[in-house]
PDB file of N, H, CA, C and O in Angstrom:
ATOM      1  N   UNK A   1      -6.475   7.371  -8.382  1.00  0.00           N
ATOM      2  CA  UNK A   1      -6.350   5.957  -8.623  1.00  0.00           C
ATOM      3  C   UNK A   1      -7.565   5.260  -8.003  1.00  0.00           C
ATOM      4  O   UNK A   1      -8.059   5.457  -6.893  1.00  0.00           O
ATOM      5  N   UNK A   2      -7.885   4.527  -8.821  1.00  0.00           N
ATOM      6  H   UNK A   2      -7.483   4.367  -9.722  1.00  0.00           H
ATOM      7  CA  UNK A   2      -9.400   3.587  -8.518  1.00  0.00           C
ATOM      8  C   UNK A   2      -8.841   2.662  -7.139  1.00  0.00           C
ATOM      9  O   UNK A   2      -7.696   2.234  -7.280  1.00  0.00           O
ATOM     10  N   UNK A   3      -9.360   2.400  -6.154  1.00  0.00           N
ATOM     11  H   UNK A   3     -10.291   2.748  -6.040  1.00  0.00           H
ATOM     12  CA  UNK A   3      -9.125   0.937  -5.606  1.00  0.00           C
ATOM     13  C   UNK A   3      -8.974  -0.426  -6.448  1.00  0.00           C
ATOM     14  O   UNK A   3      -8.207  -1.374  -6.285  1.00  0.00           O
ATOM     15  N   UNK A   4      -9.974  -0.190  -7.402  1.00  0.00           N
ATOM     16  H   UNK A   4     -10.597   0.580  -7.534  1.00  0.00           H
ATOM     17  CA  UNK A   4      -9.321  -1.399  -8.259  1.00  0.00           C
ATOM     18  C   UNK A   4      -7.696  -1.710  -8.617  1.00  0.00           C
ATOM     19  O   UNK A   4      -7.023  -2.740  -8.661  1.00  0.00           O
ATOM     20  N   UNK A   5      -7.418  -0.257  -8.851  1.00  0.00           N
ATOM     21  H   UNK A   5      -7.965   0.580  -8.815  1.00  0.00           H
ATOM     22  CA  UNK A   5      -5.623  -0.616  -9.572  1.00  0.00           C
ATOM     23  C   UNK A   5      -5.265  -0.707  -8.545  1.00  0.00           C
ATOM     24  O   UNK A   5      -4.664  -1.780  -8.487  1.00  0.00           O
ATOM     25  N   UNK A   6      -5.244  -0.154  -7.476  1.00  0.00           N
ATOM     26  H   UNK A   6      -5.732   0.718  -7.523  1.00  0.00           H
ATOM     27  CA  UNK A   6      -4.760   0.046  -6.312  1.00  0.00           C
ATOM     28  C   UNK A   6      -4.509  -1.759  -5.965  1.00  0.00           C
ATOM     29  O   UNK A   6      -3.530  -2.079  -5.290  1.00  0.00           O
ATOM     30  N   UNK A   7      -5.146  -2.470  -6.313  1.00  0.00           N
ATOM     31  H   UNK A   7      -5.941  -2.210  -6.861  1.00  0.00           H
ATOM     32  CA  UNK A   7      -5.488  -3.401  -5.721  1.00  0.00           C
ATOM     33  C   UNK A   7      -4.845  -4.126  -6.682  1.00  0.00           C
ATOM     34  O   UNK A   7      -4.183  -5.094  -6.308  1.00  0.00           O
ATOM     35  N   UNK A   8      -4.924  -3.758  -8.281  1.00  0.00           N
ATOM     36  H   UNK A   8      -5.462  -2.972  -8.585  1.00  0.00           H
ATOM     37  CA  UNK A   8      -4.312  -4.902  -9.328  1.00  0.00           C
ATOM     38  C   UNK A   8      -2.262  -4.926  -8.879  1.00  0.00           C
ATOM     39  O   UNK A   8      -1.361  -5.763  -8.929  1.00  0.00           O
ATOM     40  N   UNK A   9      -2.424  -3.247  -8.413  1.00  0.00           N
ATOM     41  H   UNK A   9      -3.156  -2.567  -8.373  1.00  0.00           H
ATOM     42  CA  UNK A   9      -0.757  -3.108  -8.721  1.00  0.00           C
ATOM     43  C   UNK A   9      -0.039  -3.407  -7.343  1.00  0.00           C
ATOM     44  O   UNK A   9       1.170  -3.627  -7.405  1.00  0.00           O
ATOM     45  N   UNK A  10      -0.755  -3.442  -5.903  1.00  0.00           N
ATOM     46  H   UNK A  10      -1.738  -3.263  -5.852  1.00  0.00           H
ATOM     47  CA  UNK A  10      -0.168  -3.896  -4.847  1.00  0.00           C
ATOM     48  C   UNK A  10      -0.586  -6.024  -4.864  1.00  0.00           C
ATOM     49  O   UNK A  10      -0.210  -6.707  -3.912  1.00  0.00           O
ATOM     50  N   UNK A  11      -1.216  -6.553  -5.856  1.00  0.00           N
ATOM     51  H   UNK A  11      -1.522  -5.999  -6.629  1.00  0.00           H
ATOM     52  CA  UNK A  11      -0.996  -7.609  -6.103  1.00  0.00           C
ATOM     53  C   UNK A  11      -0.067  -8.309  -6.804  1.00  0.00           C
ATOM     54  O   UNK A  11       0.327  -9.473  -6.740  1.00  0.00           O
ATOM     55  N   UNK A  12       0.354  -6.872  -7.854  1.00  0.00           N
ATOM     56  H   UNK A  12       0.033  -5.927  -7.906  1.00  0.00           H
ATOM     57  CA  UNK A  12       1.506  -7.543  -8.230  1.00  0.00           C
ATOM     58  C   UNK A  12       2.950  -7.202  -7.722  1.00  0.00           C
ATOM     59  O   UNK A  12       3.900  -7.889  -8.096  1.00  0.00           O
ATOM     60  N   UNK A  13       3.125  -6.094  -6.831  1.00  0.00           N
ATOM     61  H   UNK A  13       2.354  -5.535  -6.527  1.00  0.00           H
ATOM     62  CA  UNK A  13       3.951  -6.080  -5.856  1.00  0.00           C
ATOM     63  C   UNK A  13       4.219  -7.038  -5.479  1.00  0.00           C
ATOM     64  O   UNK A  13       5.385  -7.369  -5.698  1.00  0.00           O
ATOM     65  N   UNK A  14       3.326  -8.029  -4.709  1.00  0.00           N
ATOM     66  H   UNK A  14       2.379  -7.760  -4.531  1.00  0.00           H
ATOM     67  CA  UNK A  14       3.466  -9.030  -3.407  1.00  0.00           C
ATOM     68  C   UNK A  14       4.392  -9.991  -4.454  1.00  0.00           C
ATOM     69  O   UNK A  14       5.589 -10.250  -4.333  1.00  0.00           O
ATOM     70  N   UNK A  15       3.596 -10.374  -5.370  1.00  0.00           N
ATOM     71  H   UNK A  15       2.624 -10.163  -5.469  1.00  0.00           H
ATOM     72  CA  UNK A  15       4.168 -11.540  -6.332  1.00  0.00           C
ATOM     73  C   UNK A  15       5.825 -11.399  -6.280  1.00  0.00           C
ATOM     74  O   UNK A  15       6.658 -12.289  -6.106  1.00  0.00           O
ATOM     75  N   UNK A  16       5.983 -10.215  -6.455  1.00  0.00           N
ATOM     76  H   UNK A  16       5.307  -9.492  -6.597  1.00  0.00           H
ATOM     77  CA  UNK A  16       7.791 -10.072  -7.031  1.00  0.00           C
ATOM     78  C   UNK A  16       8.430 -10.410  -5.636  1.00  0.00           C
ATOM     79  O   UNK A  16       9.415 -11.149  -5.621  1.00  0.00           O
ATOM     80  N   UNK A  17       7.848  -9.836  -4.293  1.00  0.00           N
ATOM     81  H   UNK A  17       7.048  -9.236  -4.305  1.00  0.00           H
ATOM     82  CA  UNK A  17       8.325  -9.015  -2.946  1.00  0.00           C
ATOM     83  C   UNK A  17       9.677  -8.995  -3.282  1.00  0.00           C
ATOM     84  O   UNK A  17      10.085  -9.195  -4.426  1.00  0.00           O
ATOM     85  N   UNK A  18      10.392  -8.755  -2.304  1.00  0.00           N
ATOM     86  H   UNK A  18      10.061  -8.593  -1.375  1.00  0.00           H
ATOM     87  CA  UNK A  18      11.796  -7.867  -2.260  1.00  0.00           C
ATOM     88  C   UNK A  18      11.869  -6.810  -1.993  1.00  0.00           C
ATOM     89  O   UNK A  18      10.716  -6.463  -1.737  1.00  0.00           O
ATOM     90  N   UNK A  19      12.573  -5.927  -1.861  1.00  0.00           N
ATOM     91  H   UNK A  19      13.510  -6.209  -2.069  1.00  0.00           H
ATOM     92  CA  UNK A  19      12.826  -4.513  -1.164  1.00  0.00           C
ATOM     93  C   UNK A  19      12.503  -3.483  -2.225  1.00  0.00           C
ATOM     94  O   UNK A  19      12.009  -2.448  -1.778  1.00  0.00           O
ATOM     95  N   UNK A  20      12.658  -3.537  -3.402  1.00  0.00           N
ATOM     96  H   UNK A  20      13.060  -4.378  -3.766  1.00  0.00           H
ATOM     97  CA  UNK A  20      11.965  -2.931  -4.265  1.00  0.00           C
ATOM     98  C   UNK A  20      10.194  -2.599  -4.488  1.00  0.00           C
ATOM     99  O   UNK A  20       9.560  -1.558  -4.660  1.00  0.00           O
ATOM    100  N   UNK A  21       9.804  -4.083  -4.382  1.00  0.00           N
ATOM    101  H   UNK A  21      10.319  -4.929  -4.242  1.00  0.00           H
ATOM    102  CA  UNK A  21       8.742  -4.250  -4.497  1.00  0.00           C
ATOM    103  C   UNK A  21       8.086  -3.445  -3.344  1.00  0.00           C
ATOM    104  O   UNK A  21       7.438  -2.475  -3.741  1.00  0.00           O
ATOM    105  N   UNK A  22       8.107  -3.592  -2.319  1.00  0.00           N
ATOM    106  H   UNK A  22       8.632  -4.379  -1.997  1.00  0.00           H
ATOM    107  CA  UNK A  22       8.134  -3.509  -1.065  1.00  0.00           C
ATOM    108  C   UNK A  22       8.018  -1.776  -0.652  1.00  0.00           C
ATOM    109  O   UNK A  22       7.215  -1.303   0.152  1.00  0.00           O
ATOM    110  N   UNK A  23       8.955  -1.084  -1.369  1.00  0.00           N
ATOM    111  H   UNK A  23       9.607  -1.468  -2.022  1.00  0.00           H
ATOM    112  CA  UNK A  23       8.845   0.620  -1.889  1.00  0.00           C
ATOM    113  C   UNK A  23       7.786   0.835  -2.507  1.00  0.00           C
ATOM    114  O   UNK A  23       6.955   1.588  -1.999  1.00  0.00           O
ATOM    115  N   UNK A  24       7.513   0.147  -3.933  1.00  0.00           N
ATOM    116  H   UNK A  24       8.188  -0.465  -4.346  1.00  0.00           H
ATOM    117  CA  UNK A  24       6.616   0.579  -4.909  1.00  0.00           C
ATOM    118  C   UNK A  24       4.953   0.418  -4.421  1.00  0.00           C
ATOM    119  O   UNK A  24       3.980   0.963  -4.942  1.00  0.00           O
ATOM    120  N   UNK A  25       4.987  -0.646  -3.087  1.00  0.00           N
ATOM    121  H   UNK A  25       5.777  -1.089  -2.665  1.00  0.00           H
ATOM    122  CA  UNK A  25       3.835  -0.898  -2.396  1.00  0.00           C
ATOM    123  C   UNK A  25       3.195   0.058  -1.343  1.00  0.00           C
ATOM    124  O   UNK A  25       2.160   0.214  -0.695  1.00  0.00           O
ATOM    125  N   UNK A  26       4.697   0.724  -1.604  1.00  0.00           N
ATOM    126  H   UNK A  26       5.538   0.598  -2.130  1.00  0.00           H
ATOM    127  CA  UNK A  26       4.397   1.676   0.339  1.00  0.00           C
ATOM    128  C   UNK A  26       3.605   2.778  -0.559  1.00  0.00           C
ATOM    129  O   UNK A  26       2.491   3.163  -0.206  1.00  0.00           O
ATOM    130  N   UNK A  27       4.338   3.346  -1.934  1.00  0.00           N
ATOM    131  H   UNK A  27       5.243   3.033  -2.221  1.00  0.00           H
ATOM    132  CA  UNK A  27       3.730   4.239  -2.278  1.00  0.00           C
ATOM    133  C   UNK A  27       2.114   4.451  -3.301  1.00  0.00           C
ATOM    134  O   UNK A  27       1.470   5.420  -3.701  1.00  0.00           O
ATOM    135  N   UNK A  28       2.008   3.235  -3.378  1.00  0.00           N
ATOM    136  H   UNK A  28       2.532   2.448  -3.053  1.00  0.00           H
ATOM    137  CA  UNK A  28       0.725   2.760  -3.748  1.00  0.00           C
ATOM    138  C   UNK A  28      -0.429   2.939  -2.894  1.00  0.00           C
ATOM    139  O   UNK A  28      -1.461   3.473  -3.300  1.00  0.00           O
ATOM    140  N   UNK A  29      -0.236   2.395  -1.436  1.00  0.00           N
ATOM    141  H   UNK A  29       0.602   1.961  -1.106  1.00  0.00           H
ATOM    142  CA  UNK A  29      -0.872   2.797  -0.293  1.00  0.00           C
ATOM    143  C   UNK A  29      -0.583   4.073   0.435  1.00  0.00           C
ATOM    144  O   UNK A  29      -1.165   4.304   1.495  1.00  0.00           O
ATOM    145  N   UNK A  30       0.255   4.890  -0.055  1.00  0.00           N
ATOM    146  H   UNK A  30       0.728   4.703  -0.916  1.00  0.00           H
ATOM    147  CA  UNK A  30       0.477   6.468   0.038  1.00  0.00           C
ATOM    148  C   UNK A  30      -0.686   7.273  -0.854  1.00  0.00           C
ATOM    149  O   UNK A  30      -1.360   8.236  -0.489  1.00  0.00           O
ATOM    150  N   UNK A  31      -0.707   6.631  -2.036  1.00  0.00           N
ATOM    151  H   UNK A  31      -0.159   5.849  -2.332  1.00  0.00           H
ATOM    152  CA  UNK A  31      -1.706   7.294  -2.983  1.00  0.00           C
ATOM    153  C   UNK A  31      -3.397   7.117  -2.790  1.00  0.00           C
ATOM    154  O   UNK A  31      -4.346   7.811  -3.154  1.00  0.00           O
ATOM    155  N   UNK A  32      -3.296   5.927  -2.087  1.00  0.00           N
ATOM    156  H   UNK A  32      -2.525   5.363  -1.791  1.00  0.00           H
ATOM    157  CA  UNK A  32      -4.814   4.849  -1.937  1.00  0.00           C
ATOM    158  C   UNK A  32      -4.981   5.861   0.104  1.00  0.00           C
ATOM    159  O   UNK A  32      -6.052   6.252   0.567  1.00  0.00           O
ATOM    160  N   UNK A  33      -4.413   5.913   0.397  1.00  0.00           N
ATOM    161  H   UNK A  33      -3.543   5.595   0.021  1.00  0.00           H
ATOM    162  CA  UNK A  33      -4.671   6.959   1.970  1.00  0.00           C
ATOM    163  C   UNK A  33      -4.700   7.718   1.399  1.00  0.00           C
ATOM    164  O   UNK A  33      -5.700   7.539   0.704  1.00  0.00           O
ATOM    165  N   UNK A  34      -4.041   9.027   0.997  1.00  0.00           N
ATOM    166  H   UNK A  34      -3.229   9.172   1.562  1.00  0.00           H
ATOM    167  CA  UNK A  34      -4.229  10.281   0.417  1.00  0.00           C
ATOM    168  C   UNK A  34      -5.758  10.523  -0.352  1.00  0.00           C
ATOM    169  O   UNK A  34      -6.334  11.605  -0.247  1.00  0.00           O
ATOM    170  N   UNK A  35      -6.213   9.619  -0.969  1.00  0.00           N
ATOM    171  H   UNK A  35      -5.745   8.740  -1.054  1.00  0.00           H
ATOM    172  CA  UNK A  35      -7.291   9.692  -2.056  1.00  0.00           C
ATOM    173  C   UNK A  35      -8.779   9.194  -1.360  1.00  0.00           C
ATOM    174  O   UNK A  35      -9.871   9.744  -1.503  1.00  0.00           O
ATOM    175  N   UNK A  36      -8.469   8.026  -0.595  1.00  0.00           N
ATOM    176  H   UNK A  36      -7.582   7.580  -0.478  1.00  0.00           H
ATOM    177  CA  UNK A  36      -9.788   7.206   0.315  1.00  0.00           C
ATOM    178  C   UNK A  36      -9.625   7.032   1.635  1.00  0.00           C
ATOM    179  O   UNK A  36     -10.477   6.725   2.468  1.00  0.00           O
ATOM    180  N   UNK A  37      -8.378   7.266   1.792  1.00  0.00           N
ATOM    181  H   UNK A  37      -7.686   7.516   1.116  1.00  0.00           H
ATOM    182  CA  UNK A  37      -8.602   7.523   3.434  1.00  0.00           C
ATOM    183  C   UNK A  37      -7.456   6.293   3.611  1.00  0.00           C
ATOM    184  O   UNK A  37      -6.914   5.525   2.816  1.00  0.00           O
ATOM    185  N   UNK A  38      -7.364   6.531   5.215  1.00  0.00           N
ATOM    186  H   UNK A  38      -7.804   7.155   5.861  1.00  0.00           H
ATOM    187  CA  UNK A  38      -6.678   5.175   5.835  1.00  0.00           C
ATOM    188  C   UNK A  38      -7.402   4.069   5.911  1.00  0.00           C
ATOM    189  O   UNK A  38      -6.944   2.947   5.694  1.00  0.00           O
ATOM    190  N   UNK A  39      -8.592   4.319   6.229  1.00  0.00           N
ATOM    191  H   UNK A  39      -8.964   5.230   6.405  1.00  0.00           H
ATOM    192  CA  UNK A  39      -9.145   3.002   6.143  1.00  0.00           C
ATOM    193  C   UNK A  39      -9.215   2.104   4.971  1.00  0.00           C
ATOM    194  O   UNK A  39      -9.232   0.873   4.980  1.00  0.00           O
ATOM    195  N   UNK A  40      -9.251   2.864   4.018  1.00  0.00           N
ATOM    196  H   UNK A  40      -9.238   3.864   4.011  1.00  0.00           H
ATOM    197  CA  UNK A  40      -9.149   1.943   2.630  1.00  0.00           C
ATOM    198  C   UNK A  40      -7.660   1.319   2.553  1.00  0.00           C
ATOM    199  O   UNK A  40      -7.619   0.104   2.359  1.00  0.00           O
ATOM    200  N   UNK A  41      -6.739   1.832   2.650  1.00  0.00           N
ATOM    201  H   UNK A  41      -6.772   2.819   2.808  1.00  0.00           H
ATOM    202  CA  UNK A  41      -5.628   1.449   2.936  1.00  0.00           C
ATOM    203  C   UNK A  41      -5.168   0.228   3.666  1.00  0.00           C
ATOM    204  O   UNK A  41      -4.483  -0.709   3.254  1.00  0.00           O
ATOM    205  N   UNK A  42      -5.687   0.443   4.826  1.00  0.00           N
ATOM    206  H   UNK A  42      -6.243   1.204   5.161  1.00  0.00           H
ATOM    207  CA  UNK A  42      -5.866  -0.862   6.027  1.00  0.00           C
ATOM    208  C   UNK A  42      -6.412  -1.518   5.043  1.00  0.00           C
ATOM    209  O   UNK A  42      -5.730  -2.256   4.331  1.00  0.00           O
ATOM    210  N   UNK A  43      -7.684  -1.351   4.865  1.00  0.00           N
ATOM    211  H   UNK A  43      -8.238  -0.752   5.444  1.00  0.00           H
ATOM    212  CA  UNK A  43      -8.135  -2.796   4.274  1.00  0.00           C
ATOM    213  C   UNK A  43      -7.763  -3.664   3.247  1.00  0.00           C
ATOM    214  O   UNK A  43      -7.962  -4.875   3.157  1.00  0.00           O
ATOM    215  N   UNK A  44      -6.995  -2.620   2.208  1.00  0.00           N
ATOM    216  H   UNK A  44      -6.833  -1.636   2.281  1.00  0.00           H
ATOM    217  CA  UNK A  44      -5.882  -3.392   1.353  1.00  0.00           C
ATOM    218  C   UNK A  44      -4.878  -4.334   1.833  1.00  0.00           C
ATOM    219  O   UNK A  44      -4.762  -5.441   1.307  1.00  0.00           O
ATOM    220  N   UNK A  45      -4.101  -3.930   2.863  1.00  0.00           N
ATOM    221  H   UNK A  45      -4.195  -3.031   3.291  1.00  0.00           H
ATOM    222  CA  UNK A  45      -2.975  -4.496   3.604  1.00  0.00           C
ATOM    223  C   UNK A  45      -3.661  -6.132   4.308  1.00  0.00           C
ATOM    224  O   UNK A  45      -3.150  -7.252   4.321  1.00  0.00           O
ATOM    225  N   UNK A  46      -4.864  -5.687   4.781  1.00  0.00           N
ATOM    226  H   UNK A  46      -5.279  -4.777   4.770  1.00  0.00           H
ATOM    227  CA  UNK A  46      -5.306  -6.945   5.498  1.00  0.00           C
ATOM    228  C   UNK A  46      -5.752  -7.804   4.409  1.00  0.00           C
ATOM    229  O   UNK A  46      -5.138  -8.860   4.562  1.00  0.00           O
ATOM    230  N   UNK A  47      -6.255  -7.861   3.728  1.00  0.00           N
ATOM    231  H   UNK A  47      -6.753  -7.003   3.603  1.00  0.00           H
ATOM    232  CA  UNK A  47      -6.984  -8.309   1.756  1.00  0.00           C
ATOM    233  C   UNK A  47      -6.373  -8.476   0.985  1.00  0.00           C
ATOM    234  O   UNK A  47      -6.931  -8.880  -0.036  1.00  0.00           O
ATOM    235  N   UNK A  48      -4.562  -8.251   0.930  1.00  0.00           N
ATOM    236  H   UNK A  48      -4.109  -7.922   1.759  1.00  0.00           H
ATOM    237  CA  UNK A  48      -3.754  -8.361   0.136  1.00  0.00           C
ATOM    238  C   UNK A  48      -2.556  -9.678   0.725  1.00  0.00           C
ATOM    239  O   UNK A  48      -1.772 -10.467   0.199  1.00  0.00           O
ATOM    240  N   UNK A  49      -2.978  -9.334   2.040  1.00  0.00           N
ATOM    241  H   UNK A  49      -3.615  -8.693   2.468  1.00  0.00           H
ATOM    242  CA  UNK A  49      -1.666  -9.886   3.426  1.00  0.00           C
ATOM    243  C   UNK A  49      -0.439  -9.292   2.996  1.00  0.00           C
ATOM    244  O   UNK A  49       0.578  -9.886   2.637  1.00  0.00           O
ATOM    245  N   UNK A  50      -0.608  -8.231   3.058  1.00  0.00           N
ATOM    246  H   UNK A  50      -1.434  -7.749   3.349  1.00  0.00           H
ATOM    247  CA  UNK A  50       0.593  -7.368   3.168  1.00  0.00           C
ATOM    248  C   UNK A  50       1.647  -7.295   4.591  1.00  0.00           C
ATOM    249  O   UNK A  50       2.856  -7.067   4.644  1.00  0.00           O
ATOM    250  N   UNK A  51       0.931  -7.505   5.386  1.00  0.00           N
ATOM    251  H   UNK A  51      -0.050  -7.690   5.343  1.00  0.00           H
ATOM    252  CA  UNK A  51       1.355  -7.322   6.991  1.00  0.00           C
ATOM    253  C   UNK A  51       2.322  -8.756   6.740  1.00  0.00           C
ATOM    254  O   UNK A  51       3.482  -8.638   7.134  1.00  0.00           O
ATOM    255  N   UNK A  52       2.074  -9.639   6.331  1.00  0.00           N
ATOM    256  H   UNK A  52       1.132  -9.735   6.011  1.00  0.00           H
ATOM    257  CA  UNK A  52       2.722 -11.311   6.085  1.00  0.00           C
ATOM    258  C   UNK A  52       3.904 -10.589   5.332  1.00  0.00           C
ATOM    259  O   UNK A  52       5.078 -10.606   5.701  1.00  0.00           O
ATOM    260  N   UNK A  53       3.434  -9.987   4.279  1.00  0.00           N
ATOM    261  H   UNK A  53       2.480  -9.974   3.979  1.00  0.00           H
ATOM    262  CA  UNK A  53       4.606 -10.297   2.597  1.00  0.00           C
ATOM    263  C   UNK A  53       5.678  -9.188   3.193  1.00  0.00           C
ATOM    264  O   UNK A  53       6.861  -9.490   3.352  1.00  0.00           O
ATOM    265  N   UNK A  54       5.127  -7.801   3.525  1.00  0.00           N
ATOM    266  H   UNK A  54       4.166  -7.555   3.395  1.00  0.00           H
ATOM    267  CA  UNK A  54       6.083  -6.553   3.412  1.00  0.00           C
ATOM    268  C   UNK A  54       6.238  -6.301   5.250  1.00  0.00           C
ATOM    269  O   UNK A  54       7.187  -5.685   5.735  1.00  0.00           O
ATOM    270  N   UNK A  55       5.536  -6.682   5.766  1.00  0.00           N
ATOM    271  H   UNK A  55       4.766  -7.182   5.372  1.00  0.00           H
ATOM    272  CA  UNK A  55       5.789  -6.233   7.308  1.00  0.00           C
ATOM    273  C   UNK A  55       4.644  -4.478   7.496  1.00  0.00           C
ATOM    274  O   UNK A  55       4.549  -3.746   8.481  1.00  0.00           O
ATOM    275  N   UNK A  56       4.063  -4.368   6.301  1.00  0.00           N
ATOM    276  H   UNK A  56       4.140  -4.963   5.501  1.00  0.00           H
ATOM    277  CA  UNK A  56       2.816  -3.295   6.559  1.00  0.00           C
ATOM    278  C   UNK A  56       1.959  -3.721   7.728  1.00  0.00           C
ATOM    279  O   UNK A  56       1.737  -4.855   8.153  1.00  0.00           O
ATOM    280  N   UNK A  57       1.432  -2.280   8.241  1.00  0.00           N
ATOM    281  H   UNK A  57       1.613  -1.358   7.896  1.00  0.00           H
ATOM    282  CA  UNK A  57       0.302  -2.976   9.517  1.00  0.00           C
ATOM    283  C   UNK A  57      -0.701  -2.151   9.270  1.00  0.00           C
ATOM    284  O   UNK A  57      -0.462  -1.058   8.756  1.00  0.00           O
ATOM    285  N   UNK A  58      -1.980  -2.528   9.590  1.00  0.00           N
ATOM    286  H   UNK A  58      -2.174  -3.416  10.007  1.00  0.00           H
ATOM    287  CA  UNK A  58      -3.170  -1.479   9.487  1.00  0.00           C
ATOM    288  C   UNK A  58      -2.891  -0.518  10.677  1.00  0.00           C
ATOM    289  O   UNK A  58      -2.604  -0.857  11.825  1.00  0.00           O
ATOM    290  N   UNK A  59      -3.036   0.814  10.163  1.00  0.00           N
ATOM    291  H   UNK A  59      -3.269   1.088   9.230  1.00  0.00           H
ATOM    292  CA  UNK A  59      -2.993   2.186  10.604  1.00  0.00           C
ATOM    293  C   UNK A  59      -1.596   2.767  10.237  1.00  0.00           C
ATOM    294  O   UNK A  59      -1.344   3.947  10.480  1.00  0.00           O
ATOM    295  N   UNK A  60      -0.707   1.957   9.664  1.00  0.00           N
ATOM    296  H   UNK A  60      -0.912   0.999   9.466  1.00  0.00           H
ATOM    297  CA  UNK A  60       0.835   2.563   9.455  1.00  0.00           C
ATOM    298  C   UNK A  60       0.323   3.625   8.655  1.00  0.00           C
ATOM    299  O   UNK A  60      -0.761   3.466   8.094  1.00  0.00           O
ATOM    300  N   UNK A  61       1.220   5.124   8.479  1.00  0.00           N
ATOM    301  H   UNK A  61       2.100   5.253   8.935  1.00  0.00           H
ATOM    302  CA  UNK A  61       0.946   6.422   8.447  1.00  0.00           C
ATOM    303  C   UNK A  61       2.144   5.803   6.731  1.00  0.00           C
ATOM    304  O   UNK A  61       3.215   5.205   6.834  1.00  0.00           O
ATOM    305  N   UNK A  62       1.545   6.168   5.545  1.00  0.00           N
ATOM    306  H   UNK A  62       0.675   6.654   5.460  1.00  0.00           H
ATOM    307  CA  UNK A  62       2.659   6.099   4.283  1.00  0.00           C
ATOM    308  C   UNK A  62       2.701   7.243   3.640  1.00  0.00           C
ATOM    309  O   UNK A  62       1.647   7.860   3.490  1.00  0.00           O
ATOM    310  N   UNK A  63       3.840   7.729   3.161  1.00  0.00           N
ATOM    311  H   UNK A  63       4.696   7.228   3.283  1.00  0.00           H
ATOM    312  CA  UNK A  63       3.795   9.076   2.702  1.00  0.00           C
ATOM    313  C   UNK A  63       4.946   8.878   1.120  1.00  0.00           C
ATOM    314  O   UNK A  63       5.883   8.084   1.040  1.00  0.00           O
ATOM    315  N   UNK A  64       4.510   9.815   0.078  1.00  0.00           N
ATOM    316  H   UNK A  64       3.749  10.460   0.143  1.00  0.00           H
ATOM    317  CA  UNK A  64       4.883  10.037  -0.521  1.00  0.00           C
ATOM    318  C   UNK A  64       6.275  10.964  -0.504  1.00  0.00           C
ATOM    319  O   UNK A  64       6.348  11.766   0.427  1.00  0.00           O
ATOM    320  N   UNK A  65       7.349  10.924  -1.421  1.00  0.00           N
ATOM    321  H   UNK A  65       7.290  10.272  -2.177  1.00  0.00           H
ATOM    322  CA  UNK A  65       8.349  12.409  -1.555  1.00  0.00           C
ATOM    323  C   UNK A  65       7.835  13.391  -1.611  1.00  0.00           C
ATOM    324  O   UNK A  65       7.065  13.650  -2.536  1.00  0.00           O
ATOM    325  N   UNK A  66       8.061  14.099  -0.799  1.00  0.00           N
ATOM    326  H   UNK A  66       8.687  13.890  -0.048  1.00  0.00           H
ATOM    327  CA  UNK A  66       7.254  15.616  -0.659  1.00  0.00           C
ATOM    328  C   UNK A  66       6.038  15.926  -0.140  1.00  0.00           C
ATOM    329  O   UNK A  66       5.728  17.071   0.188  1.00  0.00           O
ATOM    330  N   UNK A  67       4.988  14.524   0.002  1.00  0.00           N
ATOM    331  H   UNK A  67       5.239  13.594  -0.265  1.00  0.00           H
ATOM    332  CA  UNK A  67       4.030  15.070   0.981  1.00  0.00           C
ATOM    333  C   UNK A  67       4.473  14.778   2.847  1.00  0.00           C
ATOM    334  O   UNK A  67       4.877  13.817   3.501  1.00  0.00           O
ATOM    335  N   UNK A  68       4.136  16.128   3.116  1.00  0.00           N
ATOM    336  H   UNK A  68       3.808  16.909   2.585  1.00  0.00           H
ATOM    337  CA  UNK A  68       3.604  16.221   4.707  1.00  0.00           C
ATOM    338  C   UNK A  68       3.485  15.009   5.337  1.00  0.00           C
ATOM    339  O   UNK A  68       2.579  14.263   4.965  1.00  0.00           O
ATOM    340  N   UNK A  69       4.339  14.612   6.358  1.00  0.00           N
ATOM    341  H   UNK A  69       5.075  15.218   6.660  1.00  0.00           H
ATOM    342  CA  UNK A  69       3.691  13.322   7.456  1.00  0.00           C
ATOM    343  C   UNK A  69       3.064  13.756   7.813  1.00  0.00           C
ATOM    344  O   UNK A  69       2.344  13.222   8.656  1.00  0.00           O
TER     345      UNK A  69
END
């Protein structure tokens, strides 16, 4: 996944928020760490204000079903 989508589809997360939304975000930034690192990740969360909308923080560890913490 590009950072771009990464970025189109945790924007439209925020829009909906709710507890749903809020899942579909964690694993977005599961895919965006796995692929570019944490730091890209962080910087989504801080660039998106995720830490405001979902309670995300830069350095939180996100993991997919079935991958390894």
């Amino acid at each position: 996944m590009t950072l771009e989508r990464a970025r189109q589809l945790l924007s439209a997360q925020a829009g909906f928020g709710g507890a749903y939304s809020r899942n579909g975000a964690r694993l977005v930034l599961a895919e965006v760490a796995r692929e570019h690192g944490q730091a890209a990740a962080d910087q989504l969360i801080r660039e998106l204000r995720l830490d405001e909308i979902f309670n995300f923080h830069p350095g939180e560890h996100f993991s997919t079903p079935g991958q390894p913490r």
